[in-house]
C-alpha positions in Angstrom: -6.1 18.2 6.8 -5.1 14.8 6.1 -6.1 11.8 8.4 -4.0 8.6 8.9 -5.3 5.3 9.8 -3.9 2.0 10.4 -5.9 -0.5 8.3 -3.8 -4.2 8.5 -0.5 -5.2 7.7 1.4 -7.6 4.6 3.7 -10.3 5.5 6.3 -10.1 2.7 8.8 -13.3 2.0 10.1 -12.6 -1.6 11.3 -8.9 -1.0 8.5 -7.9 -3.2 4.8 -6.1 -2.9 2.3 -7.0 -5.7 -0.3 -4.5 -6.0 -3.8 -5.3 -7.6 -7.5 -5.2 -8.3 -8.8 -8.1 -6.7 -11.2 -9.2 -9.3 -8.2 -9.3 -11.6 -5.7 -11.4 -9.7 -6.4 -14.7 -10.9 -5.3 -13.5 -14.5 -2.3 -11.8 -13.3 -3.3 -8.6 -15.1 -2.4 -5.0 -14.5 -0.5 -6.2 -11.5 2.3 -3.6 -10.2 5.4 -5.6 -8.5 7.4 -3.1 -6.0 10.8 -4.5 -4.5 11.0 -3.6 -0.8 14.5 -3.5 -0.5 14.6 -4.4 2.9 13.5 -8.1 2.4 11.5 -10.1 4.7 9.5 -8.7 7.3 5.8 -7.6 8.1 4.8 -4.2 7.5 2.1 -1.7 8.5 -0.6 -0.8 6.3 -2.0 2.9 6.7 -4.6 4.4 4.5 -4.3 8.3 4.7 -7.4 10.5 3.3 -6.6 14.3 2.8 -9.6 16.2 2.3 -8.7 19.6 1.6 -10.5 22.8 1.4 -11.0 23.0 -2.2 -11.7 19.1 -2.6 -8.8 18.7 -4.6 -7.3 16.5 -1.5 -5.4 13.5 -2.2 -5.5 10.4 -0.5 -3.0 7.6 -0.6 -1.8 3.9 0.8 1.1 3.7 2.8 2.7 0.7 3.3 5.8 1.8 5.9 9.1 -0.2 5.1 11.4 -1.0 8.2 14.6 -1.4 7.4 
């Protein structure tokens, strides 16, 4: 059973979503650039954990695009 939780929101003005470690964004490494495709805008945040029976559950980061 997988449970959903809203955990902030990202104010995007480029059209774009960089995704990275923290401790790593001053060197600019390993960073992941998504394109929206919806523009500008600020979006929900949800962090989902799925803890299934078997423990082979998979939990994820949402970010939900409005277009």
């Amino acid at each position: 059973m997988s449970e959903r939780k809203l955990v902030g929101k990202v104010q995007v003005d480029s059209g774009e979503i960089a995704v990275v470690d923290p401790s790593l964004i001053l060197q600019m490494e390993d960073l992941l650039i998504i394109h929206t495709g919806v523009g500008e805008g600020t979006f929900p945040v949800f962090f989902e954990k799925d803890d299934a029976e078997d423990g082979l559950g998979k939990s994820r980061i949402i970010i939900e695009l409005e277009g």
